[in-house]
C-alpha positions as CSV (number, residue, x, y, z in Angstrom):
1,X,9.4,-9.5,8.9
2,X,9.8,-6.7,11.9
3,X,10.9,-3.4,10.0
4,X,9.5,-2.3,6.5
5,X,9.6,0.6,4.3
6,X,7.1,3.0,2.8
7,X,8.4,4.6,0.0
8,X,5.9,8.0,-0.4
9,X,4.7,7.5,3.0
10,X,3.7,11.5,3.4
11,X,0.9,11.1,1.1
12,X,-2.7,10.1,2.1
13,X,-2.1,6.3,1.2
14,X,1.4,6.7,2.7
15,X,-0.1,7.6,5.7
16,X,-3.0,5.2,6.0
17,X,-0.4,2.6,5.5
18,X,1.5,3.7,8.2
19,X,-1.0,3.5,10.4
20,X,-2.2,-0.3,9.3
21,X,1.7,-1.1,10.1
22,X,2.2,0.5,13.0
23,X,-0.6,-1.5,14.0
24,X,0.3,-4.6,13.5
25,X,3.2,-4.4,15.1
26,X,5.9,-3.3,12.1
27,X,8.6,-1.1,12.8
28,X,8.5,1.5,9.6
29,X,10.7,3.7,8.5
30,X,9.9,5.9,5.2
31,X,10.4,8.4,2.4
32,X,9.2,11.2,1.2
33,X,9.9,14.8,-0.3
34,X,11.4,17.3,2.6
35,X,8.4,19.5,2.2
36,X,5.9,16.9,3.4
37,X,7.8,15.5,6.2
38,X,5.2,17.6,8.7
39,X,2.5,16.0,7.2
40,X,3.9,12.7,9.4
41,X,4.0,14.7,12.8
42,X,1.5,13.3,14.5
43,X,2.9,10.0,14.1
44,X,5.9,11.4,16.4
45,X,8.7,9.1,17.2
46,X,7.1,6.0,15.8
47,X,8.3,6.1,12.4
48,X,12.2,7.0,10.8
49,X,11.5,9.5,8.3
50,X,13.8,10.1,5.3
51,X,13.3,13.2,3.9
52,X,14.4,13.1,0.1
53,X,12.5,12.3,-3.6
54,X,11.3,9.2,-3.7
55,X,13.4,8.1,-7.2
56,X,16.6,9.4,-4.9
57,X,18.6,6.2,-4.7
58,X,20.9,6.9,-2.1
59,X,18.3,8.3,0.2
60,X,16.0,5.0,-1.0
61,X,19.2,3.2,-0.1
62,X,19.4,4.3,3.3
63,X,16.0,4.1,3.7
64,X,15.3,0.1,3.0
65,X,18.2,-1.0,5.0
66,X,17.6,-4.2,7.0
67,X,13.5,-4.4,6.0
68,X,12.0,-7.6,5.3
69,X,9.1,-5.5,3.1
70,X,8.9,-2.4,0.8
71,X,5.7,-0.4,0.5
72,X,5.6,1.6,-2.4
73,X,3.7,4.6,-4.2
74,X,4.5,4.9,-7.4
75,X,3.2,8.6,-8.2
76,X,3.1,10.1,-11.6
77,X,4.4,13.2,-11.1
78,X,5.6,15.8,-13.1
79,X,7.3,14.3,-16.4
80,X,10.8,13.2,-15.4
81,X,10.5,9.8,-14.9
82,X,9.5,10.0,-11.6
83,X,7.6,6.8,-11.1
84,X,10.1,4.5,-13.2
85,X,12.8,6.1,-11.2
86,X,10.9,5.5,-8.0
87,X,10.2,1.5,-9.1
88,X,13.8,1.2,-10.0
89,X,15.5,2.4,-7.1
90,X,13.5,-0.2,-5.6
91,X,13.8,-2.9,-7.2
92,X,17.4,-2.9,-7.4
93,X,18.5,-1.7,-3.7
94,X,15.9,-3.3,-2.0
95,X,17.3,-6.6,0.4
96,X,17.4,-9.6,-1.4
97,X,14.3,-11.8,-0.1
98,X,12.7,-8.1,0.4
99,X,8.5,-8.6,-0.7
100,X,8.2,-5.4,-2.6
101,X,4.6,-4.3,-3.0
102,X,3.5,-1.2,-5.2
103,X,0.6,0.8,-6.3
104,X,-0.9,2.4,-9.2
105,X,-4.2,2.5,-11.1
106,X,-6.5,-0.1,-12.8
107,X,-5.4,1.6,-15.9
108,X,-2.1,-0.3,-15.4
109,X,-2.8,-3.7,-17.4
110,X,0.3,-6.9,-17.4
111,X,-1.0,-8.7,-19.8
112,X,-4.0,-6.7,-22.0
113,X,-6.7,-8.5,-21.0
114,X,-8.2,-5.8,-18.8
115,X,-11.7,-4.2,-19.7
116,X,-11.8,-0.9,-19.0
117,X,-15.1,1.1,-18.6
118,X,-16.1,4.1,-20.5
119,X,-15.2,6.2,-17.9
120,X,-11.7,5.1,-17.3
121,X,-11.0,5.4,-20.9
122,X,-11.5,8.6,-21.5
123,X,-9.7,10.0,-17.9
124,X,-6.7,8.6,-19.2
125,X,-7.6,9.4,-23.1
126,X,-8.0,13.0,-22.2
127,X,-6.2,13.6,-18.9
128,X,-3.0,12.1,-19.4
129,X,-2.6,13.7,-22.5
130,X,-3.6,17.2,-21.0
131,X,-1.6,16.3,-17.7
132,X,1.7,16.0,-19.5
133,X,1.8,19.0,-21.5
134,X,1.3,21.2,-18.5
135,X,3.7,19.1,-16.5
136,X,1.7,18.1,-14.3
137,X,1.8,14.5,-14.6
138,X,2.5,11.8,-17.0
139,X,0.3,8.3,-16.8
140,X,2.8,6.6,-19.2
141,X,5.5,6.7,-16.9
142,X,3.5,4.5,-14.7
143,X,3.0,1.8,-17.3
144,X,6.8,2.4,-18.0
145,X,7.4,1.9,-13.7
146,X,4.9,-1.4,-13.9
147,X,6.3,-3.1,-17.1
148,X,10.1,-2.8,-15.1
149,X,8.3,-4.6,-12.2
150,X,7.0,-7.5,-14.3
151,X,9.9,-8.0,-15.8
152,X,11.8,-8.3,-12.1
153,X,12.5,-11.5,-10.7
154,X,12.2,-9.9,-6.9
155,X,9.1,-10.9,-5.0
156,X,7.0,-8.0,-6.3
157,X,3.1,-7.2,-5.9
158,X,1.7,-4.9,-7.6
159,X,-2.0,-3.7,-6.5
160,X,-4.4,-1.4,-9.2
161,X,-6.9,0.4,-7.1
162,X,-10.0,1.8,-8.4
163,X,-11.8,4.9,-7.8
164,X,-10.9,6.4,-4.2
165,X,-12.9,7.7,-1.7
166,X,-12.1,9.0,2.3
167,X,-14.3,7.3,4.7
168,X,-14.6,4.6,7.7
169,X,-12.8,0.7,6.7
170,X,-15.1,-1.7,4.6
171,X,-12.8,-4.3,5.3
172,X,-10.5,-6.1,3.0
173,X,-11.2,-5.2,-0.8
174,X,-12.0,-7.7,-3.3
175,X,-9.9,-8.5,-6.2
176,X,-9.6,-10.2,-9.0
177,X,-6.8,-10.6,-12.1
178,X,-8.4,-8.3,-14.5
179,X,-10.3,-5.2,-14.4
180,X,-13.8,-6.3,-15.6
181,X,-14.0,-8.8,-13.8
182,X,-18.5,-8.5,-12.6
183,X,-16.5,-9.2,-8.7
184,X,-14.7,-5.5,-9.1
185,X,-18.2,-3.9,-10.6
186,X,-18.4,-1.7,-8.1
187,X,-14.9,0.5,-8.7
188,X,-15.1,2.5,-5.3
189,X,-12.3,1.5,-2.4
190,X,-12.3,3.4,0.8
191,X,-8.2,5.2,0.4
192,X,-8.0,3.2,4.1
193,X,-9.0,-0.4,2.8
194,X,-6.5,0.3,-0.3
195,X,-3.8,0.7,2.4
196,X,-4.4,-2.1,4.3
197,X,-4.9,-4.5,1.3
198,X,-1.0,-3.2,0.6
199,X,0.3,-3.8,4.0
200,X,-1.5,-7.3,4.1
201,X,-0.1,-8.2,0.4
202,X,3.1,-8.1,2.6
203,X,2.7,-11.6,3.9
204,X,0.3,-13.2,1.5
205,X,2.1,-15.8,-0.8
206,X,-0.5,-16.0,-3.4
207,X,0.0,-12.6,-4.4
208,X,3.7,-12.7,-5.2
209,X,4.4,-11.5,-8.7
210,X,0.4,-10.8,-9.4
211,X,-1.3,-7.8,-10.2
212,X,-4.4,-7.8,-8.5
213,X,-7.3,-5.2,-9.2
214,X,-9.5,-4.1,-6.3
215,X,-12.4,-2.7,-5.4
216,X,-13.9,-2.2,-2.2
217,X,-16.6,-4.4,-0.6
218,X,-20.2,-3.9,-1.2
219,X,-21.9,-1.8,1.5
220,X,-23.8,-5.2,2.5
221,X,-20.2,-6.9,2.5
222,X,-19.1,-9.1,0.2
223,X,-16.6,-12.4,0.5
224,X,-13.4,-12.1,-0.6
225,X,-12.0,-13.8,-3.9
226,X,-9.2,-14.5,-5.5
227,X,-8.6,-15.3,-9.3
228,X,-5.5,-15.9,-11.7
């Protein structure tokens, strides 16, 4: 696998992706909206940018020609289907053999075994509710994005991150097959180490078709684990 794709590559984890890829020897090439193509100047001639929405199947078309791996964001915004759109496009114009690998939220859950802290709860109890009738965004379409990747046959990951924060690498995140898990406790990932899990996930076989949760590693490091 020499060339992949970010899909929503503009964005902060778009960005910190690129960077992990880049350095590691991929050739990228990505998408994201026309307004935020300056955000990836400093990345010069490195990268193919394809300015465009990311649900935009001819420009996602264009875009995932000839890569071995697809990177994607799948971003709740606004209330048009945007994620959904974004996973779709995907998933069916990818190239076949193509490891597709996508983000979203713990709040995501595959099977409904996931325990979900107080906290969690009532973001998305009062949030998305509040988020969707200004427009803004809408959380459900993410479940609805998720549910058409599990139902895929492609060689999908997709990777629930926890609570975000800027700062130096931890190293690789933890995770586990269910939020709650005691391993995930802490719910903190540096944005960097949730990048680099993604562009890992790319060539690790035990997470095709799982949805690992992850949190970062303990500030006095912890091993990492793996779980069904």
């Amino acid at each position: 696998m020499k060339r992949i794709c970010i899909i929503g590559i503009s964005g902060k984890l778009g960005r910190y992706m690129t960077e992990h890829a880049l350095a590691w020897g991929y050739e990228v090439t990505g998408v994201c909206r026309p307004e935020s193509v300056g955000k990836l100047a400093g990345f010069g001639d490195r990268i193919t940018v394809h300015p465009g929405r990311t649900d935009d199947r001819a420009v996602v078309a264009k875009a995932v020609q000839g890569c071995g791996g697809v990177l994607t964001v799948l971003a709740p915004w606004g209330v048009r289907d945007y994620a959904s759109g974004t996973a779709r496009a995907v998933l069916d114009l990818a190239p076949t053999g193509a490891r597709l690998v996508f983000s979203c939220g713990w709040h995501i859950s595959r099977d409904g075994k996931d325990r979900y802290g107080w906290k969690l709860r009532a973001i998305v109890a009062l949030f998305g509710p509040v988020a969707r009738a200004l427009r803004i965004a809408d959380l459900d379409d993410q479940v609805r994005a998720t549910d058409l990747i599990f139902g895929s046959d492609r060689d999908w990951t997709v990777v629930r991150g926890s609570d975000l924060e800027e700062g130096e690498s931890e190293g690789m995140p933890v995770w586990a097959g269910h939020v709650g898990d005691p391993r995930l406790a802490r719910n903190l990932t540096r944005r960097t180490d949730f990048a680099l899990f993604m562009v890992a996930a790319l060539t690790d076989a035990a997470l095709i078709r799982e949805a690992p949760a992850i949190s970062g590693r303990a500030p006095h490091g912890a091993a990492r684990h793996r779980t069904a």
